[in-house]
N, C-alpha and C positions, 0 to 999 in steps of 0.2 A: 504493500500500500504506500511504502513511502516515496515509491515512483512518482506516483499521481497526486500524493498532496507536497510533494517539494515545491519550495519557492511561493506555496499560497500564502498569500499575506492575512487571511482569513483566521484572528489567533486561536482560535475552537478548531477550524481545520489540523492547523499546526500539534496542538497538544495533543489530539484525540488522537490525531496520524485517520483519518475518514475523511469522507468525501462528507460534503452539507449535508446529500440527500438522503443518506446515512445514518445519520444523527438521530437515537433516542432519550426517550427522558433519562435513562441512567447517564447520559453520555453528559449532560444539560448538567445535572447533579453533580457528577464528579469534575469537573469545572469549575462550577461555582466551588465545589468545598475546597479545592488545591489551589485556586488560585483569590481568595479573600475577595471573592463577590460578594457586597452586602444589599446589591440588591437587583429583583429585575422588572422589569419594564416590558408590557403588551401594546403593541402599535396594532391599529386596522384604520382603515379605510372606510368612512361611513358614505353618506348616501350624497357628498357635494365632491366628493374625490380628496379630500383631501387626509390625511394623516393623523389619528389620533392617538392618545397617550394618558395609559394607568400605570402608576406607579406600585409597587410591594416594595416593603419591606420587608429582608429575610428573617422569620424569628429565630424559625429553626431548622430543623431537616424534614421533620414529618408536615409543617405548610410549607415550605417550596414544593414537596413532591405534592400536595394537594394541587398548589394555585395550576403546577402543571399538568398534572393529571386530567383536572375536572372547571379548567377554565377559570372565569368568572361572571358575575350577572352589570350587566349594563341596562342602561336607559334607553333603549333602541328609539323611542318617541322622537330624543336629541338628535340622534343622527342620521333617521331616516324620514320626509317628510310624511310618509305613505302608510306610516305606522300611528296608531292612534292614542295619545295618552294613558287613557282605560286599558288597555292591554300593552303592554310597552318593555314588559323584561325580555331580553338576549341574554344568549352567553356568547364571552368570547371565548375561545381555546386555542391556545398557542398552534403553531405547525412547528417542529423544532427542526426541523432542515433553516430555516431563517436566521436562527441564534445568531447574534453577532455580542461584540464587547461594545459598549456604549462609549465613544471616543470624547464625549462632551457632559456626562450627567457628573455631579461631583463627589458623589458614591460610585468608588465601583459595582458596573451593573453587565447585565446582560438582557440585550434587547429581545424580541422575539414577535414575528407579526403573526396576527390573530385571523381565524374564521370566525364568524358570525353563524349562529345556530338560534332555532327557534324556542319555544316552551316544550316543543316536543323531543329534543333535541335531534330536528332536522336543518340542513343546511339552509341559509337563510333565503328566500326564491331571491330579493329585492338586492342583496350584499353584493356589488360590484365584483367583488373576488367571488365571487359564485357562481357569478352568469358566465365570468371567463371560463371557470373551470366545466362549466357544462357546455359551452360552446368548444373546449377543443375535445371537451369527451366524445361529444355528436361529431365532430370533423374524424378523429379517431377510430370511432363505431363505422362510419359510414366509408373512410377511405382508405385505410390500413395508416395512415401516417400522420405525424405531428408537428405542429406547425413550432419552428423556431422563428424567435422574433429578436431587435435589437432597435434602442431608441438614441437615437442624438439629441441631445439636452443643447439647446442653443439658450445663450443668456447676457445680460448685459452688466457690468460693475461701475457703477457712478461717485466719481470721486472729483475733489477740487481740479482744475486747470493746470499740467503739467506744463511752465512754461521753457523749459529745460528741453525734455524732449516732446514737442509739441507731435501730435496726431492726423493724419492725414485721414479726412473724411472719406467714408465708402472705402479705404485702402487699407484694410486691417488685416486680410486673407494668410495665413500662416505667418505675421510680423512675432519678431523675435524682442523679449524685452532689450531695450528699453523703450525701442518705438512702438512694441504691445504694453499696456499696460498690465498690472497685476498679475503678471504669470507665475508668483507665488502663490497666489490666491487658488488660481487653480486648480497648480500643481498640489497644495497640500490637499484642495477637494477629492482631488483622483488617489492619493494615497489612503485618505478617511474610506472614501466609497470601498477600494479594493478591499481593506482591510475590515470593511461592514458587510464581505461579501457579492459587491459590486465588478462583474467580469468586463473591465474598462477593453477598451481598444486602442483609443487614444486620445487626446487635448489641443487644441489648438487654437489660437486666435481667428475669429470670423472674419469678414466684411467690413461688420456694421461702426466705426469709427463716427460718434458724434460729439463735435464742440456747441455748446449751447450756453455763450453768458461765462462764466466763470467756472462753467463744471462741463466734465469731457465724461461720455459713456463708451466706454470701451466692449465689443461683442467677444465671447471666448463660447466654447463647443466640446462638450463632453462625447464622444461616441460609445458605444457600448456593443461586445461580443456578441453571435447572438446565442441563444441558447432557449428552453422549453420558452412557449408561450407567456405560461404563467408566471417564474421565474423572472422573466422581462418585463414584467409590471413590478412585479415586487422590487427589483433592483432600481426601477427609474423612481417610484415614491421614494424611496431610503433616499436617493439620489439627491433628487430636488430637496429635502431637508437638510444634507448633509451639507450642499451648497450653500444653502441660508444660514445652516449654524457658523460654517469658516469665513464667509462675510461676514458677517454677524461679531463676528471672533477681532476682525479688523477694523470695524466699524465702519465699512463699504454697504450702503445697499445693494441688492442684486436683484433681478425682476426676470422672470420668464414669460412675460406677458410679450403678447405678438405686435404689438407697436410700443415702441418709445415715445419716439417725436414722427409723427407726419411727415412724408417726401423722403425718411431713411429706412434704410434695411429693418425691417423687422426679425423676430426671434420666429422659427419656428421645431417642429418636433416631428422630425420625419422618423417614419419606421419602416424597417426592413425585415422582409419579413423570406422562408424558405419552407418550403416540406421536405422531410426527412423519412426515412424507415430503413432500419437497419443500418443506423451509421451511413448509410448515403444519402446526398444530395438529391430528392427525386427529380428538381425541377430542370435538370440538363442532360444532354445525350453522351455518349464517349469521349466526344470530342470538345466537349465544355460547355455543346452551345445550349440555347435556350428549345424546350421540346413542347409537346405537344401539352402536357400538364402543367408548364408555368405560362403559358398562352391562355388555361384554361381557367388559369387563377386569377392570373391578368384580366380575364371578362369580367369573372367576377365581380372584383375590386373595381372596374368602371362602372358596374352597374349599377352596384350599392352605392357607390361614391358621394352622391348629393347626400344619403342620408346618414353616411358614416359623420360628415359634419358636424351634425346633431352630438357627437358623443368627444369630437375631436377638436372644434372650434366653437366654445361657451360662451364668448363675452361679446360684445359686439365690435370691438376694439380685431376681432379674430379678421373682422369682415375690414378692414382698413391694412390689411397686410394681402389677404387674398383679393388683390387687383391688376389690373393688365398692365404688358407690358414691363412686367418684373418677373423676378426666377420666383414669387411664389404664385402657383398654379391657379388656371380661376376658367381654362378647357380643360371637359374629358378627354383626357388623350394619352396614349402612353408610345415610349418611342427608347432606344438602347445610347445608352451614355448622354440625355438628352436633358439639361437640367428645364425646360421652356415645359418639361410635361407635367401630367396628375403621377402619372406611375413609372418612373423612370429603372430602365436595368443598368446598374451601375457594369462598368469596366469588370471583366473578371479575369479569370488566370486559364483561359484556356490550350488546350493543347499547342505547342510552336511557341511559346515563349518561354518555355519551362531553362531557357539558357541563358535566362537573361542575368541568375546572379554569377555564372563563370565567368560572361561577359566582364562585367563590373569586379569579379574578381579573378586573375586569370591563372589563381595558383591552387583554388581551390575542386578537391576534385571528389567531395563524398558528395554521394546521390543525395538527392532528396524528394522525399512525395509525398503529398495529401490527402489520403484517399476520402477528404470530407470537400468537396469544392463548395467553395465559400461563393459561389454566386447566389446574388436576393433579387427581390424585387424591392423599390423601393416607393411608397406612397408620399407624396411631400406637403400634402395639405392642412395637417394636424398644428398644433402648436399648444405653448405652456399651458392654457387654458382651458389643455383636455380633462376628461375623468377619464384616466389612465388606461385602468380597468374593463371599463365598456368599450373605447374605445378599439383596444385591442381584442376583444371579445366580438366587436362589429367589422373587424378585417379577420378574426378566425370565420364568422358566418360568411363573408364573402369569399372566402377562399373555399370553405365545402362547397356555398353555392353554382360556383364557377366551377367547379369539377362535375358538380351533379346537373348544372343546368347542358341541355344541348344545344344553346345559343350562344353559348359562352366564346367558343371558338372563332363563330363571326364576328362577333363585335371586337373581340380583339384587334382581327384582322382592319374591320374596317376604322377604327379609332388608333392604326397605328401612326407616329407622323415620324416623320424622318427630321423634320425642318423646326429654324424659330419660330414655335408658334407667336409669338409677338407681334413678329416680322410680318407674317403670313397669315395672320388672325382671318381678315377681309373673306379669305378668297375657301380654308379649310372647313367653313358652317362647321364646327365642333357643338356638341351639348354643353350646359355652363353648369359650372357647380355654382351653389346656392350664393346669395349675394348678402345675404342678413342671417341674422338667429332666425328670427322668424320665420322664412324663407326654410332655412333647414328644419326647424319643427312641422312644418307643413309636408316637406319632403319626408320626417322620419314617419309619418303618419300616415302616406300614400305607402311605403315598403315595411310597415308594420309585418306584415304575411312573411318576409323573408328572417327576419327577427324573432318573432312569434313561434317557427315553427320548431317543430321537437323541445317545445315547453323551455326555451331557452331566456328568450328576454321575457319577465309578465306584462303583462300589458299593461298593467298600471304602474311602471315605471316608464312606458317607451310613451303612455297618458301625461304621464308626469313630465318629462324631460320635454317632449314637446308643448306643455302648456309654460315652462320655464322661460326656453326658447323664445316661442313665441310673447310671451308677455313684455320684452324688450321692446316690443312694435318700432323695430329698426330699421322695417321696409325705405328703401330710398337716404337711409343717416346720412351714406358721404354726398349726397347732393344737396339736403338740406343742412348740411353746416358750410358744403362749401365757402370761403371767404372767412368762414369764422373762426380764427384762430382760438380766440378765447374757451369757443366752448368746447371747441378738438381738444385744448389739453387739460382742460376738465375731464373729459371723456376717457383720456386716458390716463390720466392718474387716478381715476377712479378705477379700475383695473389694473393699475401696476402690479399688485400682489396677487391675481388670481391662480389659480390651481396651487 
């Protein structure tokens, strides 16, 4: 075992010598008692997507084996709107494949996120972490395979005016400190996450470079490995806390909201996503390229598109970043290496370039092979402002849908574009994705049936999230403020801190 947990920075991984998924409550126990944890800590997810947090204290050996054993009782009323005061207890109950060390609380603790169960002690139908997990069960049940996913945390760090090394607007794209700003900030986010369990990929400064007045926003980009569906929600919530606590730490604000300022790059939160079975990649032929089942997935994900918004872009502030003319997407369309689409297939490593590191190094001569091809597909319309959770629970239903549907293959084909859509908007008639919250609660209402089925989303959450949506009455925003700066950045600092 200690092949596969070397070099984890995960310190539960390290002592136990086990993999996360691994992990039982003795494992949880003998951790806490060897290494003077006094206490732990249950994170879930309630019903706005965001992060919540109960604290224990450890008294002694027989309640920590309780609180882990047999959960705890919550107020489900609080965090779910759908729930009705008169009846209103949950439990939560740890998952301990999640364990991490709490890198910020000022007891040593140990974290652990929670499932949500009912009075019957059934899983919760409405719990975001639920509907994912019943969405890639039905994708699993019906296709033999399981979808991996991987999200890009785009975000911005807002600090006084660096008059020393001043910032070039829109020109921030991999800059090195010192003409990046805070790439310690970061770097120590990506250290906390890995070591919370977070399978990082990589860091790097974005685009998005804004001076405004005496204070410069700086854009920086977490990416993340990908791995189970599920797994890859849990890691991106840890995530986005983890960020805010090391700003936080600095006294930098930091915002994952999908505008800043108006006329600049926005943040958003692309996922990529693959089918797997059996350690392979399903979605490519021998030769690397793209096959008939990531074509089929590809339909999918165009089809549901408008209403995947609903769960992917919440604020209205979503709808001032998804406009034309810029790399975030606002045609269905999907096209290979093409940043101008909805569904882009990033570059990958297919057969014939396998010699490109001899090239670059001309002394090295051990083989090397992957038998995992790291090709996805990538969705780019999402942003900070998602519920995590649904969202990527409404790109596992699209991805079964697109393999189960027998149209899926056409629209592929016909919604592929080779070109800037930008460029070429005029002449390609593409479908649009939704232009308001509104607009997408209207949409998630009209593909309820796709959502709906195999008892996956209930209805009176996809009731609920569309009457949220819509209760914005956003229809036409950016035309009725046009000229109005004042209320634009009302607008969006009233959303800086969402998701």
């Amino acid at each position: 075992m200690a092949e596969q947990t070397a070099l984890n920075p995960n310190r539960l991984v390290a002592f136990l010598d086990k993999k996360a998924d691994e992990f039982t409550k003795k494992d949880i126990i003998t951790f806490v008692e060897k290494n003077d944890i006094r206490m732990v800590n249950f994170r879930y997810v309630g019903g706005d997507g965001k992060l919540k947090l109960l604290n224990f204290v450890i008294n002694d050996r027989q309640y920590l084996d309780r609180i882990l054993s047999a959960g705890e009782r919550v107020d489900g009323s609080s965090l779910f709107s759908y729930i009705d005061p008169s009846a209103s207890d949950l439990y939560v109950v740890p998952r301990y494949r999640t364990a991490f060390v709490n890198p910020f609380c000022a007891l040593p603790a140990v974290d652990l996120l929670c499932s949500f169960y009912d009075k019957h002690g059934k899983p919760l139908d409405i719990a975001p972490e639920n509907i994912l997990r019943k969405a890639h069960a039905s994708l699993q049940e019906k296709t033999g395979m399981q979808l991996e996913a991987l999200g890009e945390l785009e975000f911005y760090l807002s600090s006084e005016l660096d008059k020393i090394y001043t910032i070039t607007p829109q020109k921030g794209y991999h800059e090195s400190h010192p003409f990046a700003k805070w790439e310690l900030v970061r770097v120590e986010a990506m250290k906390t996450i890995s070591e919370m369990g977070g399978r990082i990929k990589y860091g790097h400064s974005e685009v998005g470079n804004i001076v405004s007045g005496d204070w410069e926003y700086v854009q920086h980009e977490i990416e993340f490995l990908p791995v189970n569906v599920e797994d890859a929600a849990d890691q991106l919530v840890v995530a986005k806390w983890a960020i805010r606590e090391v700003a936080y730490k600095h006294n930098l604000e930091v915002s994952f909201a999908p505008k800043i300022i108006v006329g600049h790059a926005g943040s958003g939160m692309h996922i990529h996503s693959r089918l797997v079975k059996d350690g392979r990649n399903m979605m490519v032929d021998a030769q690397g390229a793209l096959n008939e089942t990531a074509r089929k997935m590809i339909g999918g994900l165009l089809e549901l598109a408008p209403s995947i918004t609903a769960f992917g872009n919440q604020v209205p502030t979503s709808f001032l970043r998804l406009v034309p003319h810029q790399e975030a997407p606002t045609n269905i369309c999907w096209g290979d290496s093409n940043r101008s689409v909805l569904v882009r297939v990033p570059l990958g490593w297919k057969s014939g370039v396998s010699n490109m590191v001899y090239d670059a190094n001309p002394r090295e001569k051990e083989p090397f092979s992957d038998p995992m091809s790291n090709q996805t597909v990538e969705l780019r319309s999402a942003d900070g402002s998602a519920n995590i959770y649904l969202l990527l629970a409404g790109i596992t239903v699209a991805a079964r849908h697109g393999l189960e549907s027998p149209d899926s293959l056409k629209l592929a084909e016909r919604l592929y574009v080779s070109v800037d859509v930008g460029k070429n908007q005029e002449h390609l008639n593409l479908p649009q994705l939704p232009a308001s919250c509104s607009e997408a609660g209207e949409r998630l209402l009209k593909d309820r049936a796709f959502y709906e089925k195999y008892q996956i989303f209930p209805a009176t959450l996809i009731d609920g999230t569309a009457k949220t949506l819509m209760a914005f009455k956003d229809k036409d925003m950016s035309e009725r403020m046009f000229g109005d700066g004042d209320a634009l950045i009302k607008l969006v600092k009233q959303y800086l801190h969402c998701g």
